[in-house]
C-alpha positions as CSV (number, residue, x, y, z in Angstrom):
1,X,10.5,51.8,2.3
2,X,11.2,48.5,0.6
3,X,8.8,46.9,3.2
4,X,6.1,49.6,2.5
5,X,6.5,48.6,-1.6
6,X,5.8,45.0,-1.0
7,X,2.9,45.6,1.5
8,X,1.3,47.8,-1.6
9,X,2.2,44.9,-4.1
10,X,0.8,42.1,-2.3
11,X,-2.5,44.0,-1.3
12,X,-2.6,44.9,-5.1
13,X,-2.1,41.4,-5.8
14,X,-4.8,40.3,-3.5
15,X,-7.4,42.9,-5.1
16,X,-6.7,41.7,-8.6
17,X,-7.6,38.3,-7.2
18,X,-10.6,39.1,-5.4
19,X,-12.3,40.8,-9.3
20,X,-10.7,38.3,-11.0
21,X,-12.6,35.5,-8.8
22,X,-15.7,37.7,-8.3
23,X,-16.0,38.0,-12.5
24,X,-15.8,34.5,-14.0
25,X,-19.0,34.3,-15.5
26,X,-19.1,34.9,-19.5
27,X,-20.2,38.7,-21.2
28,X,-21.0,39.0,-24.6
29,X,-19.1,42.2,-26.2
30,X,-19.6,43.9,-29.2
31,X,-16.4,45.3,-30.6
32,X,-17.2,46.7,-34.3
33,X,-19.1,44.1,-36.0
34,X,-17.7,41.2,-34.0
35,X,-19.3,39.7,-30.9
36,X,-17.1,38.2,-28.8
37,X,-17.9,35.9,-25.9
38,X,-15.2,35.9,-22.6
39,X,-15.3,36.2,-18.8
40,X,-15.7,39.5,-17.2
41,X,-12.3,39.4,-15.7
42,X,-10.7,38.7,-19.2
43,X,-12.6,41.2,-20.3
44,X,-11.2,43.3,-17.4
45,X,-7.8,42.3,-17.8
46,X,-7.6,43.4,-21.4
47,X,-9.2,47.2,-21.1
48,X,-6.3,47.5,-18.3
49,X,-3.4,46.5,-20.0
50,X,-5.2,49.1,-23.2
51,X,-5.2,51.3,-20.9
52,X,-1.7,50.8,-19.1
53,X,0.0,50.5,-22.6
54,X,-2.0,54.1,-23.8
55,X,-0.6,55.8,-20.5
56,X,3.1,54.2,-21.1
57,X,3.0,55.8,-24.6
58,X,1.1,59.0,-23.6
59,X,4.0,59.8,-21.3
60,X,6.7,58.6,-23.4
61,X,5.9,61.2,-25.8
62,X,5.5,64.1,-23.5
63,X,8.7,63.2,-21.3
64,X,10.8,63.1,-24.5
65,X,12.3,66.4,-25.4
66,X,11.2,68.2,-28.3
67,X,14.0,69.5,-30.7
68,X,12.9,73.6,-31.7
69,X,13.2,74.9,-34.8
């Protein structure tokens, strides 16, 4: 099982790498009234780890019990 685990990591790994390389060239981005010039992959990165951090917290809060009243 532990074998299986770091199979799964290391092809994740290798995935990241491949849209990571594949997405260096810079995109403009309007957020609000701010336009903000990075690579695609940074751009990437970022709306993951939003994302990743918004699912941690979503299922914090519905794994935690609820006193009733």
């Amino acid at each position: 099982m532990k074998k299986i685990k770091l199979w799964a990591a290391l092809v994740l790994v290798a995935l990241i790498l491949v849209v990571i390389f594949q997405n260096r060239e810079p995109v403009a981005t309007r957020f609000l009234f701010a336009t903000i010039i990075m690579p695609r992959a940074a751009l990437l990165s970022i709306t993951l780890l939003i994302g990743v951090a918004v699912g941690m917290l979503v299922s914090l809060s519905l794994s935690t019990p609820r006193k009733k009243k």
